[in-house]
TIVOMI-443249 format. One record per residue (C-alpha): y, x, z. Coordinates in steps of 0.5 Angstrom, whole numbers, padded with zeros to 4 digits, always signed. Layout:
YXZ
...
//
This chain:
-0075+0114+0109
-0071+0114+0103
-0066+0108+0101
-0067+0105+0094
-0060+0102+0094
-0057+0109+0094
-0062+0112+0090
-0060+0107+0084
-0053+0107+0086
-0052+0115+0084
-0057+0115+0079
-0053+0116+0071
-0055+0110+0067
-0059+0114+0062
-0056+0114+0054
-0059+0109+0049
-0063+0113+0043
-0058+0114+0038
-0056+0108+0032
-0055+0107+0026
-0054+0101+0022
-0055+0099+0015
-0053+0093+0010
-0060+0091+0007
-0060+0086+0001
-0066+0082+0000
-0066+0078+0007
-0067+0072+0005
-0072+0068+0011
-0075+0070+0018
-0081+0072+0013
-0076+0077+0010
-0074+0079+0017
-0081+0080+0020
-0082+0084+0014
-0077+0089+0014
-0078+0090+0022
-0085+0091+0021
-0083+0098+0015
-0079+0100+0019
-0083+0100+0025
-0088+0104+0021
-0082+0109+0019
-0084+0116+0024
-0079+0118+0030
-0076+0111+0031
-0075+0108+0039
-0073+0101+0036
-0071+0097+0029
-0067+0091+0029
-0066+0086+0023
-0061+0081+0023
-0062+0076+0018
-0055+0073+0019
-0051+0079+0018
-0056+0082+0014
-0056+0089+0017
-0062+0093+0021
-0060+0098+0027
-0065+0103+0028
-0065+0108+0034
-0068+0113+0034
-0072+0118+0039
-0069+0123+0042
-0072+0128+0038
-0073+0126+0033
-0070+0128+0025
-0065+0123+0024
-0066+0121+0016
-0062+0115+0012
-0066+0116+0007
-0073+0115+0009
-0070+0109+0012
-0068+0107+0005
-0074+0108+0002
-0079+0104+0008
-0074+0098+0006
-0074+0099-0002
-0082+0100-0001
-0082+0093+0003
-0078+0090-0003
-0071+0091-0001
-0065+0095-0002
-0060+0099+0003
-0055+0103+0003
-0052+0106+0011
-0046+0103+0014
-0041+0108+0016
-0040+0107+0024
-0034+0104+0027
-0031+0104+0034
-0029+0097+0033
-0034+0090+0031
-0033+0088+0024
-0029+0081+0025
-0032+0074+0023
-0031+0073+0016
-0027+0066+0016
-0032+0060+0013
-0033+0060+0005
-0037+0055+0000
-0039+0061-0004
-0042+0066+0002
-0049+0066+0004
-0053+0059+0002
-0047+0055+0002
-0046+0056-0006
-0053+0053-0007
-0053+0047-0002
-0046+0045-0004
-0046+0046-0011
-0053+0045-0013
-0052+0039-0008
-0048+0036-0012
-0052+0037-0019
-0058+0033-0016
-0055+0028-0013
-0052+0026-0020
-0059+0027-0023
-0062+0022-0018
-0057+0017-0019
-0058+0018-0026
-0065+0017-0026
-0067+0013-0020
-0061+0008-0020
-0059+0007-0026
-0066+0008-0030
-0063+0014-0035
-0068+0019-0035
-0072+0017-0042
-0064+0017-0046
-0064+0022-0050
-0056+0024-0049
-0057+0024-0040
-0064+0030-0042
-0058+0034-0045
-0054+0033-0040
-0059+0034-0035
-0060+0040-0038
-0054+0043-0038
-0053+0041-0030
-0058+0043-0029
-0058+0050-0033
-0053+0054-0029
-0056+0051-0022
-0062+0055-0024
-0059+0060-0027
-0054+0062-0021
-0056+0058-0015
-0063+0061-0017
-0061+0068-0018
-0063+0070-0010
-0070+0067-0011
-0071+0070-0018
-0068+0077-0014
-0072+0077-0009
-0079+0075-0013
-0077+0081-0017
-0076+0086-0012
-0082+0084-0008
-0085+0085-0015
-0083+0092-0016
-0086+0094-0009
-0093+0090-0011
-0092+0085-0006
-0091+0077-0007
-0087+0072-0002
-0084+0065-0001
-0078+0068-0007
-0084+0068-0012
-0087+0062-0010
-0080+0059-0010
-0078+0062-0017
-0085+0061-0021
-0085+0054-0019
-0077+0052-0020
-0078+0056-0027
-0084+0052-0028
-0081+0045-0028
-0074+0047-0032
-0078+0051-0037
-0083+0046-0039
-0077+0040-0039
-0073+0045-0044
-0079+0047-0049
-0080+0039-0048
-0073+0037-0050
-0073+0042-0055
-0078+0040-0059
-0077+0034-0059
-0082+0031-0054
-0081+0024-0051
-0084+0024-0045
-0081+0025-0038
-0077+0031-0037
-0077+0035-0030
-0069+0037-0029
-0068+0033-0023
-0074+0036-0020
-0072+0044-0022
-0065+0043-0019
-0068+0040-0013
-0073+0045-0012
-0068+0050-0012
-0063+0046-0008
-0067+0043-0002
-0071+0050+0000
-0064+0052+0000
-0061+0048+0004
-0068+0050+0009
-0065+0057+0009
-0058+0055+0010
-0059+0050+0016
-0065+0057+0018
-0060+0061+0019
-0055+0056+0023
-0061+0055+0028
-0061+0063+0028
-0054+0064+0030
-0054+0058+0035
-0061+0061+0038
-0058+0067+0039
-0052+0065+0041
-0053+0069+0048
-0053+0075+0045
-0047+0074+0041
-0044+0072+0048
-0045+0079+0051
-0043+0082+0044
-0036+0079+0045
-0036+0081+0053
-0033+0089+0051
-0025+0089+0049
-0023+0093+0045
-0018+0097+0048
-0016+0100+0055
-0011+0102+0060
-0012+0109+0060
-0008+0114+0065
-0005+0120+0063
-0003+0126+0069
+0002+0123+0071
+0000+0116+0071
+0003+0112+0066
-0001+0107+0062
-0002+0107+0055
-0006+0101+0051
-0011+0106+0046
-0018+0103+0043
-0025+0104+0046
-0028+0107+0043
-0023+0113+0044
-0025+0113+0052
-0029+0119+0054
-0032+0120+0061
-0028+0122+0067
-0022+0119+0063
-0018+0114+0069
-0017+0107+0066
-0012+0101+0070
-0015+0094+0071
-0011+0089+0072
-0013+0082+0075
-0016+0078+0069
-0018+0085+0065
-0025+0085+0062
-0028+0092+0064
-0028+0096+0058
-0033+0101+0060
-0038+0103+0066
-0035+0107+0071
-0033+0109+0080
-0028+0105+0082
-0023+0110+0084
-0017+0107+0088
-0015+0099+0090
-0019+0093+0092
-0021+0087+0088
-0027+0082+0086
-0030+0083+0080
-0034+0076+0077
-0040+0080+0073
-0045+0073+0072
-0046+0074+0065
-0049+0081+0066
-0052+0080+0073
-0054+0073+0073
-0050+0073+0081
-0046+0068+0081
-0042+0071+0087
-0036+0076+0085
-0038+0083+0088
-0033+0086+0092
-0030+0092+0090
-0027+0099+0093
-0027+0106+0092
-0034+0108+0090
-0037+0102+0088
-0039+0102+0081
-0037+0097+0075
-0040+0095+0068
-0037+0094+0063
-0036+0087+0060
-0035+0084+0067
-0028+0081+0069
-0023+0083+0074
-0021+0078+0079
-0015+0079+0083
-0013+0085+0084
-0011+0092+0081
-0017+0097+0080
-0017+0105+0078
-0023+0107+0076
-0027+0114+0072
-0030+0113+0067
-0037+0115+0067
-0041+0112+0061
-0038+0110+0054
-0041+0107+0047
-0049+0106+0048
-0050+0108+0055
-0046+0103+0058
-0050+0097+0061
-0047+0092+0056
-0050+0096+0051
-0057+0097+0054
-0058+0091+0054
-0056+0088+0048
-0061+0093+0046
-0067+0091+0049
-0066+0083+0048
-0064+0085+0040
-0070+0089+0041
-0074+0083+0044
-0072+0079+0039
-0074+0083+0034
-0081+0084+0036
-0087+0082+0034
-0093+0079+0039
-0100+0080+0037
-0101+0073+0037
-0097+0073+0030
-0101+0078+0027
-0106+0072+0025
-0099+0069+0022
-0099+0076+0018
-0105+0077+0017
-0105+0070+0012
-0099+0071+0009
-0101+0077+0007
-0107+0074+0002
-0103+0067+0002
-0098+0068-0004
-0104+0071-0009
-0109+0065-0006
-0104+0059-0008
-0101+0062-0014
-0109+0062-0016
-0110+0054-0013
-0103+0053-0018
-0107+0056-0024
-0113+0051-0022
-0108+0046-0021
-0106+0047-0028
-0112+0048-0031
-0115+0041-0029
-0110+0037-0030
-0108+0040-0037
-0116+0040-0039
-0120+0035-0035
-0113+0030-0034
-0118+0024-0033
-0122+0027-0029
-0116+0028-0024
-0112+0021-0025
-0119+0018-0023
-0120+0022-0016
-0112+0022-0015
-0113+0014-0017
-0118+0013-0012
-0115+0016-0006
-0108+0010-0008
-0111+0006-0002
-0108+0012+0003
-0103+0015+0000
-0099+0013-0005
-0097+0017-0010
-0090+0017-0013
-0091+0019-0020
-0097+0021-0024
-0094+0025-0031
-0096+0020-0037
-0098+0027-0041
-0103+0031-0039
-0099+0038-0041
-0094+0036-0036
-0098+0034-0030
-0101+0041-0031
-0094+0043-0031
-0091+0039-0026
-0098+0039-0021
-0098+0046-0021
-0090+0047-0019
-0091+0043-0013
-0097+0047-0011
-0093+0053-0011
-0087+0049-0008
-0090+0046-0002
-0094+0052+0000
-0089+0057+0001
-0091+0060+0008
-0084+0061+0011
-0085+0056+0017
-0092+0061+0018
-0087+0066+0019
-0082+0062+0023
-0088+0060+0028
-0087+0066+0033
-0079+0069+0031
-0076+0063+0032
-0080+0062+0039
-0079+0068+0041
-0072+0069+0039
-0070+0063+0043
-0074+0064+0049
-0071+0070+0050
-0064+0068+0049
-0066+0063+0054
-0068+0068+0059
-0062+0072+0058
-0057+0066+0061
-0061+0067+0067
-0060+0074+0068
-0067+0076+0066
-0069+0080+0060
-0076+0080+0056
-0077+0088+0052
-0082+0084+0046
-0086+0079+0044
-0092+0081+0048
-0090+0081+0054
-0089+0074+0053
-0096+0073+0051
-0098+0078+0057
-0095+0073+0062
-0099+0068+0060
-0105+0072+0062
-0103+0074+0069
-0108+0072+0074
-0104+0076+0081
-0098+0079+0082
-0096+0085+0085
-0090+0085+0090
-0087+0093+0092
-0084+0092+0099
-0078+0095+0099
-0072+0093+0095
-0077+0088+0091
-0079+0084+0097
-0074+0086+0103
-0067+0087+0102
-0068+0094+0101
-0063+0096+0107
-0065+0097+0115
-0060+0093+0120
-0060+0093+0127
-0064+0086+0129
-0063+0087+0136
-0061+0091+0142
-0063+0092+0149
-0059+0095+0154
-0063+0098+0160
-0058+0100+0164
-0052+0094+0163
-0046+0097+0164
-0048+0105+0164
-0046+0106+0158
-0041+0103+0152
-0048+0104+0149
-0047+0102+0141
-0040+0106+0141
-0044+0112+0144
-0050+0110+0139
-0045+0110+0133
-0042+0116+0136
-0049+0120+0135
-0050+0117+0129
-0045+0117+0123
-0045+0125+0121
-0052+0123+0119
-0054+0121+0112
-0061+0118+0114
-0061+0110+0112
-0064+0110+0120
-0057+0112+0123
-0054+0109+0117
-0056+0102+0120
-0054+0104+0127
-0047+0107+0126
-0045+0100+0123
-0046+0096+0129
-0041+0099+0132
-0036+0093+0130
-0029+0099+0132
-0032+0102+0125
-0027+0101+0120
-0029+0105+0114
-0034+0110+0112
-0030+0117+0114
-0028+0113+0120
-0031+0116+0127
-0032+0112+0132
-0029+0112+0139
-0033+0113+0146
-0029+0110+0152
-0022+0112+0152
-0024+0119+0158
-0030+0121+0155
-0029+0128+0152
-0033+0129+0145
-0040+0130+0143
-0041+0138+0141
-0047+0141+0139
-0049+0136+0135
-0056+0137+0131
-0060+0133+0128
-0068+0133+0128
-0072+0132+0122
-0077+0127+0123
-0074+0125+0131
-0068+0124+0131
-0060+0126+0133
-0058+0130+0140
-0051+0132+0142
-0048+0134+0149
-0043+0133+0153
-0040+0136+0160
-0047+0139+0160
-0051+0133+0159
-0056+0131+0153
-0056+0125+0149
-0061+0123+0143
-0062+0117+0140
-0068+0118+0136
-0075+0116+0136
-0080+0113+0142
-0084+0119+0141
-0079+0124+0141
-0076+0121+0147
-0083+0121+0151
-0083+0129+0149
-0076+0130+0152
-0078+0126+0158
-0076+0119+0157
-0081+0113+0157
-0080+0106+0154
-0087+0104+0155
-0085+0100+0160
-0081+0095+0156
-0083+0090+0153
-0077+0091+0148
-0082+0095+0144
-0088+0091+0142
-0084+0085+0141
-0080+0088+0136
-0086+0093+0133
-0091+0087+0133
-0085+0084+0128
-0084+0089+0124
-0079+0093+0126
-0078+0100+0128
-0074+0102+0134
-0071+0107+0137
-0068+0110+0144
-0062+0112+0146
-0062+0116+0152
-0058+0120+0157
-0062+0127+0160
-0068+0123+0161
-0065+0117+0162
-0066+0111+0157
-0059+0107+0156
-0061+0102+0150
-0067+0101+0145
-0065+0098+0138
-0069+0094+0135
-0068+0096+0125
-0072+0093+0121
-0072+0091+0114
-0069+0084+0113
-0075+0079+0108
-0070+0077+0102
-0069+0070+0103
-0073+0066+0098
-0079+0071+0099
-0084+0066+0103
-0082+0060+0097
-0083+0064+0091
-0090+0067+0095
-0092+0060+0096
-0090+0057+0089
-0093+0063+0086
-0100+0062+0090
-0100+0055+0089
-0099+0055+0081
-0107+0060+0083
-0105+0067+0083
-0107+0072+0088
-0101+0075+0091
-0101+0082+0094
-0096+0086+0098
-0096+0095+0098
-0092+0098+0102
-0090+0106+0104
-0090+0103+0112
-0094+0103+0118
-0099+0098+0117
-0096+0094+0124
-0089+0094+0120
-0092+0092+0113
-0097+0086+0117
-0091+0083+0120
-0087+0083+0113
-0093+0080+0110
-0094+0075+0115
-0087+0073+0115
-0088+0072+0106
-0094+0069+0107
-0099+0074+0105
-0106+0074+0107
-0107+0081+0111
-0114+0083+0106
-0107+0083+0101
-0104+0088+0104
-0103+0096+0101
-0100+0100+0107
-0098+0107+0107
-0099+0107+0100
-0094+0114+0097
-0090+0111+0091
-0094+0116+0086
-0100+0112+0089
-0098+0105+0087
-0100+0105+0080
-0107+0106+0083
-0107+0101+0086
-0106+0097+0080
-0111+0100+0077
-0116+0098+0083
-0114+0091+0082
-0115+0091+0075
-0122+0095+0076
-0124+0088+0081
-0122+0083+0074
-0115+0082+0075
-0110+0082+0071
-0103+0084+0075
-0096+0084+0075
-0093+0089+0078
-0086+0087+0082
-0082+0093+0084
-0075+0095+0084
-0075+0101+0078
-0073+0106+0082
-0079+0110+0084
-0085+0105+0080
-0084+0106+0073
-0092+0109+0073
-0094+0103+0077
-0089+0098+0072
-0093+0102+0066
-0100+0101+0069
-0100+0093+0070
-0101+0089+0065
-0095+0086+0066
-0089+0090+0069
-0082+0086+0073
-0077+0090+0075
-0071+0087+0081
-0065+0091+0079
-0058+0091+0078
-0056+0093+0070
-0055+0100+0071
-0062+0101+0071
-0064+0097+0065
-0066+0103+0059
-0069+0107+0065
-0074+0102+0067
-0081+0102+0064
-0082+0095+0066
-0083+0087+0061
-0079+0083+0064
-0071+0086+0068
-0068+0081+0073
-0061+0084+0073
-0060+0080+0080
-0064+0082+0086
-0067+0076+0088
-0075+0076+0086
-0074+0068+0086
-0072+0068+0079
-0080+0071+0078
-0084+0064+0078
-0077+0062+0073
-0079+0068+0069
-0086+0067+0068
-0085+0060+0067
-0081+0060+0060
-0086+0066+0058
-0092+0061+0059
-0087+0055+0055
-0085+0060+0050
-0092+0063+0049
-0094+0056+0049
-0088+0053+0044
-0091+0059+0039
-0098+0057+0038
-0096+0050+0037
-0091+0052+0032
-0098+0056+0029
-0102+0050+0029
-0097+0046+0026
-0095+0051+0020
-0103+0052+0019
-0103+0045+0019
-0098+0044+0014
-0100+0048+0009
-0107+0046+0010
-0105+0039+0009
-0099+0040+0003
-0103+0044-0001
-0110+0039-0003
-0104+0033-0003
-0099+0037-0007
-0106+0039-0012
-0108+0032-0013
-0102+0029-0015
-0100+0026-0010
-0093+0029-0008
-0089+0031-0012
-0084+0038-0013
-0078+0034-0010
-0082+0032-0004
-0087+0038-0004
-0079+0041-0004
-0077+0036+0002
-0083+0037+0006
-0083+0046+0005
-0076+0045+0008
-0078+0040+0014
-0083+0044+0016
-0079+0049+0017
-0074+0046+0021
-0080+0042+0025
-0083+0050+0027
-0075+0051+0029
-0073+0046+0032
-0079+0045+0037
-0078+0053+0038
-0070+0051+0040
-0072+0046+0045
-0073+0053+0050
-0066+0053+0051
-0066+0047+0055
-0072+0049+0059
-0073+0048+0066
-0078+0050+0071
-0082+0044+0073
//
């Protein structure tokens, strides 16, 4: 029998591929961001790409045999349209740059604001946009707006020209250039129709507003991971030799160094707590709201914070290998990550740009050739839609026509659909203390039709306990004292549990006492398999097994101790003098507290829950029957490289399963399922193979888990339905006539924050 406790506690948490981040210039959209990823993604030798549109930076890990070339990331960028250049590493994280009109779109939104709203009033307040002098000096508005406010889109257009490819930049650009071009020949020449320089600034201006209220919905999506960025201090109180602190950066920390904490401190990095005693609040990594109580030994993560007590710790994990880091690796990653589902979203961006700048060709054409035959069918559907202008010349309805096509038809809601959906629902994950790896573990949990539980450590606390004991002889012996005596130079979890119950044990070298006269244990031995025998004055003691104790000559068969507690799942043991029985001690496995309630919700939204388990058939049933399995669920005496067969056996039958374990000893198992949830605490999560990680152990966060998959699966196909529906919808309209280039600006914008703010609405999820 092993203990998956220790097992976990001992094992190193396991270094992150090594990083490297880039300044890419380009970034415009999640469109331009899920393009970026997806060259990347395709880039040979890489474990993980992430691209932030905020910071306009990608970080890349790579595998860890992996050649590692900046090159051959700069060129998968400039291949896709954009250009890049490394960033030299730094121990310290760039600092906010403090708020500026003229960084990101702000420019844009704050001056070509300003332009537009002059030209509005100009044209639609006081009737001026047929005089002479206000089309000159709507030019000369209007000119810089489109000449430096657009400078981002015409950019953009022009890389992805380079590439051979088109985006919603060249949409943007050909039709604000349309508007402004055919208004400055007309006001060059001479002609006395309406000219378009409030719509061309207008374009420009509101499909930048869209970008500049994007990327703040981004930021406040992901304002999760900020949090866990923000946990690691920058510097440390390290000890020297003589134990003097010294207040050095972090990033100078190396494994083995001793660091002081003091009450307050945030913990800079991982480590085992050498000397002192305190409380340690590690809710934002964990999800546990209780503090952990620490101690010589224990373990401590960086980012959490010391509460009340002075605290001496070794390092053990710097930089990439602490849990903090490795977190925020998986939920970049997953925020980063591309579902299947959008792959119908890439699929149609990919022909769409070409598709409409045809449809805006024939838009043109048929306005400019056959204007009465368009005027006609535009008029015909007045009744239902009102139009808000229709050019008096044919040319410019040709014009003007076309550019609303093109605007209107930007495919950035398309794109949004799943990025936003996914980018919140695993923000909200990450509050309640579960990670997601990708978008399609999203998608998979929707699929899942029966789960899965491990036993020990998953469904079980994972620690045995002496539920009872029953002195035979009472009186003969202080038989806990005599048990503990027995036990505690033995490592096995058996004696571990029997040793604690002897209340004069006070600390974990402690020996405990047998009656004041009684001489010591001597020739002490333990029996691989059977248990522990000492002797003392002549007289042999063991404390093991029933059936080695039958074989020494001791019965139990008589008591009916034995099958009370068998029939519940415990194991018991003996404790004997020569052939005497002095105490039976009833350990077994306590079942977690919410186990019996996340089974039955789980069975009550229609999936079949199954149970597997290295015990005894006897102990497993018993565990079974106290969560409320059925006993045809049951897999008992089942070897942990045996689980993922199982799997595989439930999968032959149909089903489609989640597999819960605790990541110790079931990365096969958690591989072969179609949906992988891992109970573990934060130094396991880059070892586990696992969809879903819930960094604290209580399994009821499992039905809360699946439950804001299911939401955030089902907010990315609205989102889709939408973003299709739109285009489908604007596109006709906008070709007739009956929207004109500043609404089809207006509504290209209002798509997009219609897609990101019903993706927003997960982060105030909750389950039902």
């Amino acid at each position: 029998m092993s203990c998956a406790c220790s097992e976990q506690c001992a094992a190193p948490p396991a270094a992150l591929p090594a990083a490297t981040e880039f300044s890419v210039r380009g970034l415009n959209c999640q469109s331009c961001v899920r393009k970026a990823t997806a060259a990347l993604e395709a880039v040979p030798g890489l474990a993980s790409a992430a691209v932030s549109l905020e910071e306009s930076r990608a970080t890349v890990r790579w595998q860890p045999d992996a050649t590692h070339s900046a090159d051959t990331i700069v060129r998968a960028l400039q291949t896709a349209g954009f250009e890049a250049e490394p960033i030299p590493h730094s121990a310290l994280p760039i600092p906010h740059s403090p708020w500026s009109p003229f960084s990101g779109w702000q420019f844009n939104v704050f001056f070509g604001g300003a332009v537009t709203l002059l030209l509005m009033l100009g044209e639609w307040a006081f009737g001026l946009g047929m005089e002479r002098w206000f089309q000159w000096a709507a030019f000369a508005l209007a000119l810089p707006v489109q000449a430096v406010c657009g400078t981002r889109f015409y950019a953009g257009a022009w890389r992805q020209l380079k590439a051979g490819s088109s985006n919603m930049d060249t949409l943007v650009a050909l039709g604000s250039t349309t508007a402004f071009g055919f208004s400055t020949w007309g006001l060059f020449t001479g002609w006395h129709g309406h000219l378009y320089f409030m719509e061309a600034a207008a374009i420009i201006t509101l499909i930048s507003v869209g970008h500049w209220l994007e990327a703040r919905m981004s930021a406040h999506a992901a304002s999760s991971l900020k949090a866990l960025l923000d946990l690691a201090p920058q510097t440390a109180r390290r000890l020297d030799a003589a134990g003097a602190e010294s207040e050095v950066p972090v990033a100078e920390l190396k494994v083995a160094d001793r660091v002081a904490l003091r009450p307050g401190d945030r913990v800079p990095v991982d480590g085992e707590v050498l000397g002192g005693q305190s409380a340690v609040d590690e809710a934002m990594l964990t999800g546990e709201s209780l503090p952990a109580e620490k101690s010589p030994g224990a373990k401590l993560y960086g980012g959490t914070v010391n509460q009340n007590g002075r605290l001496v710790f070794r390092v053990t994990a710097t930089g990439d290998a602490t849990a903090l880091a490795q977190i925020i690796a998986v939920v970049q990653r997953a925020q980063s990550s591309r579902a299947n589902i959008q792959k119908l979203g890439d699929q149609v961006s990919a022909v769409f740009v070409p598709i409409v700048v045809l449809v805006a060709l024939g838009t043109g054409l048929w306005w400019g050739l056959a204007y009465e035959s368009a005027l006609r069918v535009a008029t015909t559907l007045l009744p239902f839609l009102k139009p808000e202008h229709f050019p008096a010349a044919p040319l410019a309805a040709a014009f003007i026509h076309a550019a609303g096509v093109l605007i209107v038809a930007c495919p950035c809601a398309m794109g949004l659909a799943t990025p936003a959906a996914i980018m919140a629902g695993v923000n909200a994950a990450a509050r309640r203390g579960i990670l997601i790896r990708d978008g399609a573990a999203l998608e998979k949990s929707g699929r899942i039709t029966a789960v899965l539980f491990d036993k020990t450590g998953t469904l079980t606390e994972g620690r045995l306990a002496v539920a009872a004991v029953h002195e035979v002889t009472p009186g003969a012996e202080p038989v806990k004292e005599l048990a503990a005596v027995l036990s505690a130079p033995s490592n096995h979890p058996l004696s571990r549990a029997v040793a604690a119950v002897c209340d004069r044990r006070s600390g974990a070298d402690a020996q405990p006492e047998v009656g004041g006269s009684r001489p010591p244990l001597q020739d002490w031995r333990e029996v691989r398999g059977s248990g522990i025998e000492a002797t003392s004055e002549g007289i042999v003691y063991r404390l093991g097994s029933l059936r080695w104790l039958a074989e020494a000559g001791v019965s139990a068969e008589a008591n009916s101790f034995v099958p009370e507690w068998t029939s519940q799942g415990a194991t018991v043991l003996g404790l004997a003098r020569g052939s005497e029985l002095l105490a039976l001690f009833a350990l077994r496995d306590q079942l977690k507290l919410h186990a019996a309630e996340v089974v039955a919700g789980l069975q009550r939204q229609g999936k079949a829950v199954f149970l597997v388990t290295g015990d005894n058939a006897q102990t497993a049933a018993a565990v079974a029957a106290q969560a409320g399995i059925a006993k045809e669920n049951l897999f008992a005496e089942i070897r942990p490289e045996h689980k993922a067969g199982i799997v595989q056996q439930l999968q032959a039958r149909g089903q489609r399963v989640a597999f819960v374990g605790d990541g110790i000893n079931d990365a096969p198992a958690l591989e072969q399922a179609d949906l992988g949830i891992a109970v573990a605490r934060a130094s396991d999560v880059a070892r586990e193979a696992a969809d879903f990680i819930l960094l604290q152990s209580d399994i009821q966060a499992i039905p809360e888990a699946l439950g804001l998959a299911q939401a955030t699966l089902r907010t990315i196909k609205q989102n889709l339905f939408w973003a299709f529906f739109y285009n489908a919808a604007a596109v006709p309209l906008a070709a007739l006539g009956l929207l004109s280039p500043v609404l089809c600006a207006a509504a290209m914008g209002l798509s997009d924050l219609l897609v990101i703010g019903n993706a927003l609405r997960l982060r105030a999820w909750r389950k039902g």
